[in-house]
N, C-alpha and C positions, 0 to 999 in steps of 0.2 A: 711185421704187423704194425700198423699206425697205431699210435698212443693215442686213448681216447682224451679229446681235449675236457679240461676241467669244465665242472658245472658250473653256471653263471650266477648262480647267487648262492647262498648259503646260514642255515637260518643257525644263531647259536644259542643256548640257552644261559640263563646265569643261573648255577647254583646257589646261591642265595635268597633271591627274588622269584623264581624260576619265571621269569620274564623273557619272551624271548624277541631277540634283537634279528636282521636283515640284515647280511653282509652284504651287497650288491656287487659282487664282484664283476659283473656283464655291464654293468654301468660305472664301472673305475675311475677315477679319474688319477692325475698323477697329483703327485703330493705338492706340486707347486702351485693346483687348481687350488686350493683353499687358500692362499694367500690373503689378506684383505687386501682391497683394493685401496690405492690411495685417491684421499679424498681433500678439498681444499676446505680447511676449516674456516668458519668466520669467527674474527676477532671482537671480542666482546669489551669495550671500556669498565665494564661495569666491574667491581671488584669483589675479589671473592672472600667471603665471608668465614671461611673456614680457614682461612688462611690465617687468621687471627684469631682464633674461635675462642680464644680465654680471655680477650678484652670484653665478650658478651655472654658468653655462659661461664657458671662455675663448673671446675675439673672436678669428675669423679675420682680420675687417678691419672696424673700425668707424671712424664720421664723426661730424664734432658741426660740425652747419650748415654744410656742403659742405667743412670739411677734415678731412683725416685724422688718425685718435689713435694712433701709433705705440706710446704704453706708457702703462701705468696712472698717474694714475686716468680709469674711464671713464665719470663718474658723470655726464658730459655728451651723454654719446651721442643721436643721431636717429637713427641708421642702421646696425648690426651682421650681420655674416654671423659663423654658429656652424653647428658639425658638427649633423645632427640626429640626436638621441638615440636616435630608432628609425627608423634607415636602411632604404631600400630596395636600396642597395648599400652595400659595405665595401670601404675599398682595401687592394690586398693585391700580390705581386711577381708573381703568375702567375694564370691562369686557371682551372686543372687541367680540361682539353677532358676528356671521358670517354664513352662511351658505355653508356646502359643499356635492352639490351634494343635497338628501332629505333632510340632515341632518342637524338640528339646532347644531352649536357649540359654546360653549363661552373657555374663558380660565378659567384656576382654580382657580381662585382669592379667597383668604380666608388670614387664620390665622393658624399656626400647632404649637401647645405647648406641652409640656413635665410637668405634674408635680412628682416630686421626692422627696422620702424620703429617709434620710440618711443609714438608717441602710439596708444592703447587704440582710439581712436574715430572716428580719421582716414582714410577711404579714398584713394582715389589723386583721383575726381573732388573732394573738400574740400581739397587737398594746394594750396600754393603750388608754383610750378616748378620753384622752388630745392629742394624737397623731394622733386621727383621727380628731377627733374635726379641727387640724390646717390644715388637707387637706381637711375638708371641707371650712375653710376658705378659703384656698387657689382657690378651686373653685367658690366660690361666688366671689371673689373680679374680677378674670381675666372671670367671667362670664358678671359682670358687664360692664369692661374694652372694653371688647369685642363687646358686644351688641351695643356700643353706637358708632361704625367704622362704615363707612357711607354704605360699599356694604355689612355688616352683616345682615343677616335675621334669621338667626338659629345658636346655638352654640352646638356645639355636645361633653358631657363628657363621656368619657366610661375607661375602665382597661381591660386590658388582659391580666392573669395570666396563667401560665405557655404555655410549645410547643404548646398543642390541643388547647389551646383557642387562638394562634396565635403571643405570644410571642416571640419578637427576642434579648431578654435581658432580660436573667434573675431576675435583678436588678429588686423592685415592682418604677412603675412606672402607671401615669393615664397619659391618653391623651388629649388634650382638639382642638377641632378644628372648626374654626367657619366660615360657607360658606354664601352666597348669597340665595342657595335653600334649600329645604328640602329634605329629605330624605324622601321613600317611605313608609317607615313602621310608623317615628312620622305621615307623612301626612293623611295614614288611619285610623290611630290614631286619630286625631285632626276630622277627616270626623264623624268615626261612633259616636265617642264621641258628636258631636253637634248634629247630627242623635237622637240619643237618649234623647238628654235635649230637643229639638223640641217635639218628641211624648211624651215620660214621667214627662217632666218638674223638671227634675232633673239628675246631674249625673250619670254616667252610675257608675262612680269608687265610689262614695258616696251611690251607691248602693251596692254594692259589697261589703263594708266595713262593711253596717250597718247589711247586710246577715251575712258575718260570724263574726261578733261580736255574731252574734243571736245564729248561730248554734256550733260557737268555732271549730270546725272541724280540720279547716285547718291555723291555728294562731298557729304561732311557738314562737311570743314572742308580747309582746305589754307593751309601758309605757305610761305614762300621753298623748304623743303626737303622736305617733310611732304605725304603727302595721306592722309586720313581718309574711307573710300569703305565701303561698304556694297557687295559683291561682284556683280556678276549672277550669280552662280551660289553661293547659300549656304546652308549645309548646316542654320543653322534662320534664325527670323525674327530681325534686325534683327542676323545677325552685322557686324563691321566690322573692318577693318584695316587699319590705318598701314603706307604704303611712304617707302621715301625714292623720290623723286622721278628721283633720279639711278641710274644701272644700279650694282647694287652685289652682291656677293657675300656679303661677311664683315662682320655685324652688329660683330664686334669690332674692325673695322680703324674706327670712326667717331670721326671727331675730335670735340673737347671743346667747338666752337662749334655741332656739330651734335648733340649731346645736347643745347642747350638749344632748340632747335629741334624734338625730337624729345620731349621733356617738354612743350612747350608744346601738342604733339598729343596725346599720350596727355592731357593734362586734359583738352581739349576735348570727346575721345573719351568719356571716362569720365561727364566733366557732361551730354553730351548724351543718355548711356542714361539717366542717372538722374533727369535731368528728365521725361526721355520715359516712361521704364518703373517710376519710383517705386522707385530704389533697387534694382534688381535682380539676384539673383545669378549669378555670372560664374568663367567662365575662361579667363585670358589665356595666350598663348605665344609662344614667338618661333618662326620658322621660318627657319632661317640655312644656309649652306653647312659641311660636317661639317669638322674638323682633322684628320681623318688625312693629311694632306700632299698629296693629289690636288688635281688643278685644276677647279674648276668655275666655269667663266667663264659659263657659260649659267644660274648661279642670282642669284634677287633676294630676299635677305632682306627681309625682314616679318613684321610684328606681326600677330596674329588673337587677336580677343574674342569669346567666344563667350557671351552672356546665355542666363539661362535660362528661354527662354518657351516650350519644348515638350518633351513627353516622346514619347521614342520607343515605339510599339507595333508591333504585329505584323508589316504592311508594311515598316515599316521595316527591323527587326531581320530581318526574314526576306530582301530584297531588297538591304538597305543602299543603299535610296534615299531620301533625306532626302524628308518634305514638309514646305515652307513655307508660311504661309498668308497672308503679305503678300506684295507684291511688293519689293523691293529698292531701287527705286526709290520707291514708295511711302514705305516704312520711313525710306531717307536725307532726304526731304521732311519726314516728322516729329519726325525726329533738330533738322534746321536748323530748323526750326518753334519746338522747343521751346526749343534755344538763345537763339534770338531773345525767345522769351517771358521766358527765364529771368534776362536781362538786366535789365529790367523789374522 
């Protein structure tokens, strides 16, 4: 009797979001098709301003090789948070709510930081740990800082590495911004996730984890604390994200043995798109439980990277149903493939 050949696509859902994603598997391609393509960049005279960036702004909080520079000089610095010059919000004592016309309005009231690392030409997958390890201090510390401003309710960290992923300075640099609301995509996040400790009585993400711990599939790297998983359910090809391991709420409650723990997966992380995808461009975030003083014991922070190997078109945009054209599984196979190669 002939085996019936596999269905050509396959839709999957996320338990958390219950968002559901397009496997395309009838339209596959191999995992070398997402490579970026090389491109001949043009060299610019002009010099970059962040490379210097505490000869012209003052430091919120900078580091010169894992310790902290309390006062000038900073002319040793690797690692600096400064206000960004052209905020997305400003802080300020009130909101002023208003309405115009339907419309609810406030002002933007927040925080817009910059965190930066010295070196012009270093991304996070060339970085020693130690060098990650101090930008996650750096996050932690202005995450704390931050949380505890009186109109903070959410602090949002993310990166965005090169043009496609929305890059307007070359220089790596992470963002950090902290508003009054939330954003849409933690807020469905934060829904389905208590959705599901309600009917299941346990995390939805601590499911997920203890799943492919089982099946190993889709684990691209994992240590004592850490696991580096490539999603079943992801919104393009070869996204991935770091959990800790342990049920955990508040990204900023993590102690100092476990940032190096949690550095040592973000490289993994990073080296293995870049071996895989030839350097490709990205954008990272964190996904954490909000500060406005509520309890959310049913959330699990985590990291999500998002490469960029596909553009959305019309299905998409019209449906907001991602399609992927690997499988996940596939994907994390030549994430560790390449790893392994890249040792060599």
């Amino acid at each position: 009797m002939k085996k019936k050949p596999p269905f050509p696509s396959q839709l999957r859902q996320d338990i958390v979001s219950n968002d559901w994603v397009l496997i395309a598997t009838g339209r596959a391609k191999r995992p070398d098709d997402f490579r970026k393509k090389e491109t001949v960049k043009k060299k610019t005279k002009k010099p970059c301003r962040f490379c210097d960036i505490l000869k012209y702004e003052k430091p919120i909080l900078a580091f010169s090789n894992g310790k902290r520079l309390e006062k000038p000089p900073y002319d040793s610095w690797t690692t600096c948070v400064v206000a960004n010059k052209y905020p997305a919000f400003s802080p300020a004592t009130k909101m002023n709510h208003r309405q115009i016309g339907p419309y609810q309005v406030m002002d933007g009231v927040g925080f817009h930081e910059l965190v930066i690392t010295r070196d012009h030409k270093k991304q996070i997958a060339q970085m020693e740990v130690a060098q990650i390890k101090e930008i996650l201090d750096a996050y932690q510390e202005r995450y704390l800082d931050l949380s505890n401003e009186p109109l903070v309710n959410y602090v949002s960290i993310f990166h965005n590495q090169g043009e496609e992923a929305g890059a307007s300075v070359a220089h790596p640099h992470s963002q950090i911004i902290a508003i009054p609301t939330f954003d849409p995509d933690i807020r469905s996040s934060l829904t389905g996730s208590k959705r599901y400790f309600k009917k299941h009585g346990q995390c939805p993400h601590c499911t997920m984890i203890k799943y492919d711990q089982k099946t190993k599939e889709r684990i691209v790297f994992e240590n004592e604390e850490f696991l580096v998983v490539c999603p079943f359910v992801p919104r393009v090809a070869f996204e991935t994200r770091i959990y800790p391991k342990k049920h955990q709420a508040y990204f900023e409650q993590i102690k100092d043995n476990s940032k190096w723990q949690l550095a040592e997966a973000f490289k993994i992380a990073f080296r293995a798109l870049d071996l895989a995808l030839n350097h490709p461009d990205y954008n990272f975030f964190l996904h954490t439980a909000p500060c406005d003083g509520k309890e959310y014991y049913h959330y699990h922070w985590n990291w999500q990277i998002i490469p960029h190997t596909q553009i959305w078109a019309g299905f998409e945009l019209g449906t907001e149903i991602e399609i992927s054209t690997i499988t996940p599984e596939k994907a994390a196979s030549f994430l560790r493939q390449s790893l392994k190669q890249g040792k060599h």
